[in-house]
C-alpha positions in Angstrom: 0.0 0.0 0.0 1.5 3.1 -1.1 1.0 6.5 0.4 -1.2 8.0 -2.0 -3.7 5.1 -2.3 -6.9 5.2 -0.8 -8.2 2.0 0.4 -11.7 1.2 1.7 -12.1 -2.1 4.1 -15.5 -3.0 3.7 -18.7 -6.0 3.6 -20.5 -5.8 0.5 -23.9 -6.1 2.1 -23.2 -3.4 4.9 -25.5 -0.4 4.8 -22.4 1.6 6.9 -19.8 -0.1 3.9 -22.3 1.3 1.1 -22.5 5.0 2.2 -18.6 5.2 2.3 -19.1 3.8 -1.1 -21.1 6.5 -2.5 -19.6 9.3 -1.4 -16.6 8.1 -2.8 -18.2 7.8 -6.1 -19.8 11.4 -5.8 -16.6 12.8 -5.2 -15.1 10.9 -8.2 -12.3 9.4 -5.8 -10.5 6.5 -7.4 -10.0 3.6 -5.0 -8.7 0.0 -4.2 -11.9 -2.2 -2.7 -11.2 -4.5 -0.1 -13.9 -7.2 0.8 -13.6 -8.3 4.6 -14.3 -11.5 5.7 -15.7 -10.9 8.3 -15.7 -14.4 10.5 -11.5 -14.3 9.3 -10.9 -10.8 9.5 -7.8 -9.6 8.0 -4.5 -8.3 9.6 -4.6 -4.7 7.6 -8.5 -4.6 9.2 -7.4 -5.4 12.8 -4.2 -2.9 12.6 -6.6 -0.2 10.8 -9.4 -0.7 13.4 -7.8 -2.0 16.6 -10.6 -0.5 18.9 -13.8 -2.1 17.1 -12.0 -4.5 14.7 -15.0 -3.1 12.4 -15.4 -2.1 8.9 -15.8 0.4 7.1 -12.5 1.4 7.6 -11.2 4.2 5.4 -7.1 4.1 4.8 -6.0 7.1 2.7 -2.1 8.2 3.5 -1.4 5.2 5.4 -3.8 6.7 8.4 -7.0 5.2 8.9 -10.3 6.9 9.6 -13.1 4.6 11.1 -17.4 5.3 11.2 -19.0 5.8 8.7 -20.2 9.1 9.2 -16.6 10.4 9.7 -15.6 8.8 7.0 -17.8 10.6 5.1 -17.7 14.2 6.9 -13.6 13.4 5.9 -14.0 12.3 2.1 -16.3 15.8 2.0 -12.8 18.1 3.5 -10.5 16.6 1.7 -11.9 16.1 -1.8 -13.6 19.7 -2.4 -14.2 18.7 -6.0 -18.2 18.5 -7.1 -20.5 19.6 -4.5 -20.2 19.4 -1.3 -21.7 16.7 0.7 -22.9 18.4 4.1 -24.4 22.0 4.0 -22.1 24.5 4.7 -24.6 26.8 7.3 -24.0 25.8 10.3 -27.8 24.8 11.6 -28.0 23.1 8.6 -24.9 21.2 9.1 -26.1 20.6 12.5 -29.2 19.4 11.4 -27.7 16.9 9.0 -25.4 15.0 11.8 -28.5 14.8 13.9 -30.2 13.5 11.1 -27.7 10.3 10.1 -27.2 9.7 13.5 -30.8 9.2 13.9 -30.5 7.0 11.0 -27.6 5.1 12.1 -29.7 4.3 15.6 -33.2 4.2 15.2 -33.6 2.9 11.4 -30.7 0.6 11.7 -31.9 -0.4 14.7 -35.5 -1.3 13.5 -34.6 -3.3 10.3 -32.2 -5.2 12.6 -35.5 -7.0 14.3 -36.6 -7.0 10.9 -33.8 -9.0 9.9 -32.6 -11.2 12.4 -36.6 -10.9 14.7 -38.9 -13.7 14.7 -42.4 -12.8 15.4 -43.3 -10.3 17.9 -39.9 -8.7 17.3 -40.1 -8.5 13.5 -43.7 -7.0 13.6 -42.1 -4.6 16.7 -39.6 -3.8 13.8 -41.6 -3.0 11.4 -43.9 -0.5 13.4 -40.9 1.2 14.8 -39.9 1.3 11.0 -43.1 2.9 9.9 -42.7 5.9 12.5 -38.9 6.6 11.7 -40.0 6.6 7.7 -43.1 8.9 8.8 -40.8 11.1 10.5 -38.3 11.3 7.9 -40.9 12.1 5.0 -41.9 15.0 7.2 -38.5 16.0 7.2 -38.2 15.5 3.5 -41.6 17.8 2.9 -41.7 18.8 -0.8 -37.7 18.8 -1.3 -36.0 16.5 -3.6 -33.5 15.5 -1.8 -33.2 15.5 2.6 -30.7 18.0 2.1 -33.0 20.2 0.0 -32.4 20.2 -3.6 -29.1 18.6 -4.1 -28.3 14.9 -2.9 -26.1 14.8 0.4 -25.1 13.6 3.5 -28.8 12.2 4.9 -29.5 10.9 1.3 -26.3 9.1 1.7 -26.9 7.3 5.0 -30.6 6.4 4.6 -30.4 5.4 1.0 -28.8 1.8 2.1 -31.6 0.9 4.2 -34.2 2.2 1.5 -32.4 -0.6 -0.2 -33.2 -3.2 2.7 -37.1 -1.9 2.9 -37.4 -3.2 -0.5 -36.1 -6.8 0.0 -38.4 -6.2 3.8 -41.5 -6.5 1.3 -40.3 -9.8 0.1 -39.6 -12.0 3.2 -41.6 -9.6 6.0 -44.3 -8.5 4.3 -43.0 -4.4 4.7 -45.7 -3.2 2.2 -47.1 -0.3 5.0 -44.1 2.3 3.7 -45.5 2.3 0.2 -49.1 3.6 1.1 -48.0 5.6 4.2 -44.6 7.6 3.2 -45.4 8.4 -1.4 -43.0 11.0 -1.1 -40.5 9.1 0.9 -40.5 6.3 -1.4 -40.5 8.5 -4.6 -37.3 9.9 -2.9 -35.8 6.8 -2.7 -36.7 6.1 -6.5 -35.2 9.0 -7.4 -31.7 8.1 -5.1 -31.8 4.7 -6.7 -31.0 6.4 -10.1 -28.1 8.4 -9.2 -24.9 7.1 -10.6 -23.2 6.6 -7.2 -26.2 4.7 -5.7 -26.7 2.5 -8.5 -22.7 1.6 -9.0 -22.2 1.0 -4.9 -25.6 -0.8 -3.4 -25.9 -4.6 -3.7 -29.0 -5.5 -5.8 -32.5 -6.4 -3.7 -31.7 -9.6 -5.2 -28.3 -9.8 -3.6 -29.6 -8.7 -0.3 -32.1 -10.9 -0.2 -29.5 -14.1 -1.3 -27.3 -12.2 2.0 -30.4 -12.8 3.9 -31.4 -16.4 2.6 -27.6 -17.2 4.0 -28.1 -15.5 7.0 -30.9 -17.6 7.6 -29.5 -20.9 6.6 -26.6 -20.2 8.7 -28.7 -19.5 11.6 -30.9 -22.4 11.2 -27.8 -24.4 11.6 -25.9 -22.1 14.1 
């Protein structure tokens, strides 16, 4: 690994991997990929991360950066190149990080028992679901993008688990967000065509094969 290279350590069905991804790709940053195995994890990924031994794990200039959301707020000051990624007043900026780390809690949180719930907890997961996307399409209002009219730093964390809601439909029966939040689902339509999105999400039909061998692994666990 030479200086100069950036290097992202990443899962290819991680929401956190995918926004690193995309901001990568909207700030036109050439890269080297790294997969993780995550049940063998690598020596780079346990010297990079020695605290959580987690990815993503950004490694540009030998240092490494860690979080998702810092890796992003760090790809946004270093490459000022296309627009920038978080607003640049600084309620709005405030807003934003209040924003994705509602998303990185609460929504992850929910389609966790979505995922992994049987039951009780899956349906608890789903209703909790329902209110964050309620709450986050009165957030959106009549903007195109969270951020207001150009694609950003919310667009960027919730966009992944847009991506999981669809597969939801398929194996949890996650229909509710399509008559309750139009907007919000038009939204993610409209993230789904970006360039960046499409060129660093898995496919619905990958995440739902990464949830067939979650399952079968489980079963058998």
């Amino acid at each position: 690994m030479t200086q100069e290279e950036v290097v992202l350590l990443d899962y290819w069905p991680s929401p956190f991997g995918t926004m690193a991804r995309i901001a990568l790709v909207e700030k036109g940053v050439n890269y080297i990929h790294k997969f993780e195995d995550l049940s063998n994890k690598s020596p780079l990924l346990l010297e990079m991360n020695p605290v959580h031994h987690k990815i993503p794990v950004l490694v540009h200039k030998g240092k490494s950066i860690c979080e998702s959301n810092i890796i992003i707020q760090y790809i946004d000051e270093i490459w000022k190149n296309n627009f920038p990624l978080l607003p640049s007043e600084p309620y709005q900026r405030a807003k934003a990080r209040f924003l994705v780390d509602f998303i990185n809690k609460k929504v992850h949180g929910s389609s966790v028992k979505v995922w992994m719930g049987k039951n009780e907890e899956q349906e608890d997961g789903k209703k909790e679901l329902l209110e964050w996307s309620k709450f986050l399409e009165e957030e959106l209002g009549d903007k195109l993008y969270l951020g207001g009219d150009v694609f950003g730093f919310v667009d960027i964390a919730l966009v992944p688990f847009y991506n999981w809601f669809i597969v939801f439909k398929t194996f949890a029966n996650f229909n509710t967000i399509e008559i309750e939040c139009p907007k919000l689902v038009m939204w993610g339509e409209r993230c789904l065509k970006r360039d960046s999105v499409s060129k660093s999400l898995p496919t619905s039909d990958q995440v739902y094969q990464a949830y067939l061998e979650f399952k079968k692994g489980w079963s058998h666990g």
